[in-house]
C-alpha positions, 0 to 999 in steps of 0.5 A: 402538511409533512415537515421533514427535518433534514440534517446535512453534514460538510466533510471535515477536509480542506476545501470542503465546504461552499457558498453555493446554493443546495437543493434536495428533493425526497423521493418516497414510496408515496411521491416527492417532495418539491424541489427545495433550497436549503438556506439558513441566516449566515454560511451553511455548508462549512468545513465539519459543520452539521445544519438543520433544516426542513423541507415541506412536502403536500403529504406524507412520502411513506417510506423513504427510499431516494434523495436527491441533491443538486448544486447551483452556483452563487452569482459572480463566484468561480467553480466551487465544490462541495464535499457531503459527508452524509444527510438525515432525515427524520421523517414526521413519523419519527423514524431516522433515514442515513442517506450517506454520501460521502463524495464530492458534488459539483455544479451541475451534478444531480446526485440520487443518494439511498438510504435504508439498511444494507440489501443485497439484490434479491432482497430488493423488492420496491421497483424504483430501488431496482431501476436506481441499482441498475443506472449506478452501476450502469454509469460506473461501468462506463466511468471505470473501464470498458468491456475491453480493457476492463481494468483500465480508468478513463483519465477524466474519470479522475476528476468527474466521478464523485462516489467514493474514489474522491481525492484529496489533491494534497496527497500528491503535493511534493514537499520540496522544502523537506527535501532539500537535501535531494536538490543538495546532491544533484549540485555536488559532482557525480562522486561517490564520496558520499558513502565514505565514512569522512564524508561532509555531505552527511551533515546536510543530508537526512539518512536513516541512522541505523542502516547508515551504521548497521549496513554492512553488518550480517545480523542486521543484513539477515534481520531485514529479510524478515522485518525490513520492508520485503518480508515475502521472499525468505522461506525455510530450507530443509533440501537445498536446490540442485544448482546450489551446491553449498557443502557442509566444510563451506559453511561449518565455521558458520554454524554452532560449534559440533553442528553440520549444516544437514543437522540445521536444516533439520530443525528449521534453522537454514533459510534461503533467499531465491530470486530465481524471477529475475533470471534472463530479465533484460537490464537497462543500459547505463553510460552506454554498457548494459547493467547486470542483475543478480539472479542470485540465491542467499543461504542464511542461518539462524544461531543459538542468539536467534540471530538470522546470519547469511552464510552463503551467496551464489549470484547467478542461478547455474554454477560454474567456476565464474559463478563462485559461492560467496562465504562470510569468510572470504574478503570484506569487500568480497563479501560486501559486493555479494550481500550488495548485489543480493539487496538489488535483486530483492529492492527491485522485486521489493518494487516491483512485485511485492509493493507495486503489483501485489498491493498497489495494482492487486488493490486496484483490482478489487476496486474496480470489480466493488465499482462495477458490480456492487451498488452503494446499498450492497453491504460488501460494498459499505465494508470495502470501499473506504479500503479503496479511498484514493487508490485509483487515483494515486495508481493512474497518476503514479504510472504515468510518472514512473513510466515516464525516462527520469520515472522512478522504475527507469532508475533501477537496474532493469529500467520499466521494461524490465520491471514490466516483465518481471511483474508479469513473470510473478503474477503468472506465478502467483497463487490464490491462495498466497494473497492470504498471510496464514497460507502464505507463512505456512508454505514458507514454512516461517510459523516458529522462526523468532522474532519475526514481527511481520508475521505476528503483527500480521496474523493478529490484525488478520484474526481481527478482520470480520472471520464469520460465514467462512469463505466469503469473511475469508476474501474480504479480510485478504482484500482488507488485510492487503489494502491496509496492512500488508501495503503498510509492510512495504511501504511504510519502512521504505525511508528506514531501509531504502533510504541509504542506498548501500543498504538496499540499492535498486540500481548498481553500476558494475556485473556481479562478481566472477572471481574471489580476491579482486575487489577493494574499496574502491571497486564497491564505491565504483558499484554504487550509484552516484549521487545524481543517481542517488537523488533520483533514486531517493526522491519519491521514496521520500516524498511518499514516506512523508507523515500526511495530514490526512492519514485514515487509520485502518478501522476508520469506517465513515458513516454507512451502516444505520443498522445497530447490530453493523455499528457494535461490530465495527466498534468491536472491530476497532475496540480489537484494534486499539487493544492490539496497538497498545500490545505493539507499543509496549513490545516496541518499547522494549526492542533495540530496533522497533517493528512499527509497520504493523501498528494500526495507529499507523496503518492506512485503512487504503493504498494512498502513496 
């Protein structure tokens, strides 16, 4: 008789456990054991709880190479589930076998679980293994896309494929208590008395402090487009473009006194901002007129303090005499509308392109290609797939909702037909090798402009990733690197500058200007949304900048590696980690206006909201 003693662990989060019965059978090189219910005195599979039990085989089983789980319901209880975290066996030889699963187990479900180190195909010699990796990614195939629509997930998908793309339904719970203020807005008149600086409503109402105050102010205007949530559009200027004829006297009393603006370019110290994607995209229509986007461009300069300052504004890509180049010098609410109307056109590429499609749906891409062609014993797979946790989900429900008339897209400007085609207009433009942030600072030439925490948090978590055998470390850093931390830099400062519109509007109500001197007060509250518009455009960007429960830092692998050699370096892996969020922390402390996004105590190992 061959005792094998069987360790299984429950998942520690809600609704983990279950009272139903469990069953395993081992499967070995040598045969397989009976069928057997793992019961001891009392509750066994309880939240974050491990249980010891054994199971009997007739003979020894030899190298163990499958287990299997299956569930059967308790009499009288409703439908339950079961998360499994991982099973050990120690086998009557000694030798210690992970089986890891986490995933959730249904009734019903007859789970196969592997264990043994990471192998890849030609490395695979026992013919049951080989079948078990053909059926996985057989049945993945069919549970994530068809051949025709290969990136497409079958709805029901959702809820019945267990493996790795589990979901933590509190993830999409909408906290309507914390956002009461948003309810608030809808009941007081369509007005736009809100962003007055008497205004009553910012007593009940939760903005973020500093863009409320700083919104109007040019260093801060310029600071956002290196550390504000979209740090992917400014680039360094040293010609500018034919249609933008800025001159030297234009933007002389801008820059250090005895400078010209050639002399500026040539030591990298003029930038500029183009949104030349958004030229001849349809707008939505807004109390019957159509909304006009700024296809505009932004010329910004960084002074002696190493301040980074706009000095020029076109709104339109061609030139002409209704076309006018906005000046620091001109007007206050002049040069309020401009910089405003640049802020929409870079929110809705924000959205749109840098958050949606390159991190979310770019994200999404890979997992789906991890799901249908790596099985669970592939080592790329064991690395990849907790950077994939709960993407497809939020990714499936969230575009159902944002496509939707009252959806998040359909608030902005160009409304989700046009944010449609400005997402294909950039993936058409996209390159390979942009999707990797040293390539992609070096060809905006931004190596050396200063204070630029985007980019030195970034390259250092990026020369953390796994850099050994060359081109294939090179992709799976990007892919983790765009999963965790570049997801972070557009999304986790969203509340912090989105969340007072004037600062970053995605929607304005009134054309670009066409002519100097004409604008007041009035005509900027007039350009802005009203508060109904506000709380609709306000409500997600709340709901997901909420801290959640169940955040999993960037570095958090669950248990899929038994090899020793794996562990020490993914203890390294997180050891770098560590050491590089103490070194944020204390620069964070030191700074008027903290660049936390990149901290990786506070980066999500996956795209969950």
């Amino acid at each position: 008789m061959a005792v094998y003693n069987v360790k299984v662990s429950t998942g520690d989060r809600a609704y983990a456990g279950t009272s139903d019965y469990l069953y395993i059978t081992l499967i070995g090189a040598k045969g397989e054991s009976q069928r057997t219910l793992l019961d001891n005195w009392g509750k066994d599979l309880t939240r974050g709880k491990t249980r010891s039990y054994s199971v009997q085989s007739s003979q020894p089983l030899g190298d163990l190479l499958l287990l299997k789980v299956e569930m059967d319901p308790l009499q009288l209880l409703p439908e339950d589930q079961w998360f499994c975290s991982k099973i050990v066996v120690t086998t009557p030889e000694g030798d210690v076998v992970l089986f890891p699963c986490h995933q959730w187990v249904s009734r019903g479900d007859v789970v196969e679980l592997r264990g043994g180190p990471a192998l890849k195909l030609f490395e695979e010699t026992h013919p049951v293994l080989l079948e078990h990796r053909r059926k996985e990614l057989e049945l993945r195939k069919q549970s994530f896309g068809s051949d025709h629509h290969p990136c497409m997930v079958k709805l029901a998908a959702l809820f019945t494929i267990g493996p790795t793309e589990t979901f933590c339904l509190y993830s999409l719970t909408i906290n309507l208590y914390e956002h009461k203020y948003i309810h608030t807005l809808h009941l007081i008149s369509s007005s736009h008395k809100m962003y007055t600086t008497d205004c009553k409503i910012q007593v009940i109402c939760v903005f973020p402090e500093h863009s409320m105050e700083h919104w109007k102010d040019d260093d801060f205007y310029g600071f956002q487009f290196l550390n504000g949530v979209n740090p992917n559009v400014i680039r360094c200027c040293s010609q500018l473009p034919a249609h933008f004829p800025v001159t030297e006297q234009m933007v002389k009393p801008f820059l250090q006194e005895g400078s010209s603006l050639h002399m500026e370019m040539e030591k990298g110290n003029v930038f500029l901002c183009d949104y030349k994607t958004l030229d001849g995209i349809p707008c939505r229509d807004y109390n019957g007129k159509k909304l006009t986007v700024a296809a505009g461009l932004c010329l910004l300069y960084k002074n002696p303090k190493d301040e980074l300052r706009p000095i020029a504004i076109q709104l339109q890509q061609q030139p002409s005499e209704e076309n006018p180049i906005f000046l620091p010098s001109d007007g206050e609410t002049d040069w309020l509308l401009a910089k405003l109307f640049i802020k929409n056109s870079d929110s809705i590429q924000h959205q749109s392109v840098h958050h949606l499609l390159n991190t979310h749906l770019v994200v999404q891409g890979f997992a789906l290609a991890t799901l249908r062609n790596l099985p669970s014993i592939h080592p790329l797979y064991k690395l990849l797939i907790p950077h994939f946790r709960n993407t497809i989900h939020v990714n499936t429900l969230a575009l159902s909702d944002i496509r939707s008339e009252d959806g998040f897209f359909n608030q902005s400007t160009i409304g989700m037909a046009g944010s449609l085609k400005l997402m294909a207009r950039a993936h058409a433009e996209t390159t390979y090798s942009s999707l990797f942030l040293p390539e992609n600072i070096a060809a905006r030439g931004l190596q050396s402009v200063p204070n630029f925490y985007y980019r030195d948090d970034g390259l250092k978590l990026w020369h953390i990733e796994f850099l050994k055998v060359e081109e294939l470390a090179k992709f799976v850093t990007m892919v983790i690197f765009t999963a965790s931390a570049k997801h972070a830099a557009v999304h986790n400062g969203q509340f912090d500058y989105i969340g007072w519109i004037p600062n970053n509007p995605m929607m304005l109500c009134r054309p670009p200007p066409s002519t100097k001197g004409r604008s007041s007060m009035e005509t900027l509250l007039e350009t802005l949304p009203n508060q109904a518009t506000t709380a609709k455009l306000l409500s997600p960007i709340c709901n997901v900048c909420q801290e959640v429960e169940d955040l999993v830092p960037l570095g958090s692998y669950p248990e899929r590696f038994g090899e020793p050699l794996s562990r020490l370096n993914l203890a390294a892996f997180q050891g770098d980690l560590a050491y590089l969020s103490e070194e944020i922390t204390k620069r964070n402390s030191e700074l008027l206006l903290p660049y936390e996004y990149l901290n990786p105590a506070q980066i999500e190992n996956s795209v969950v909201s």
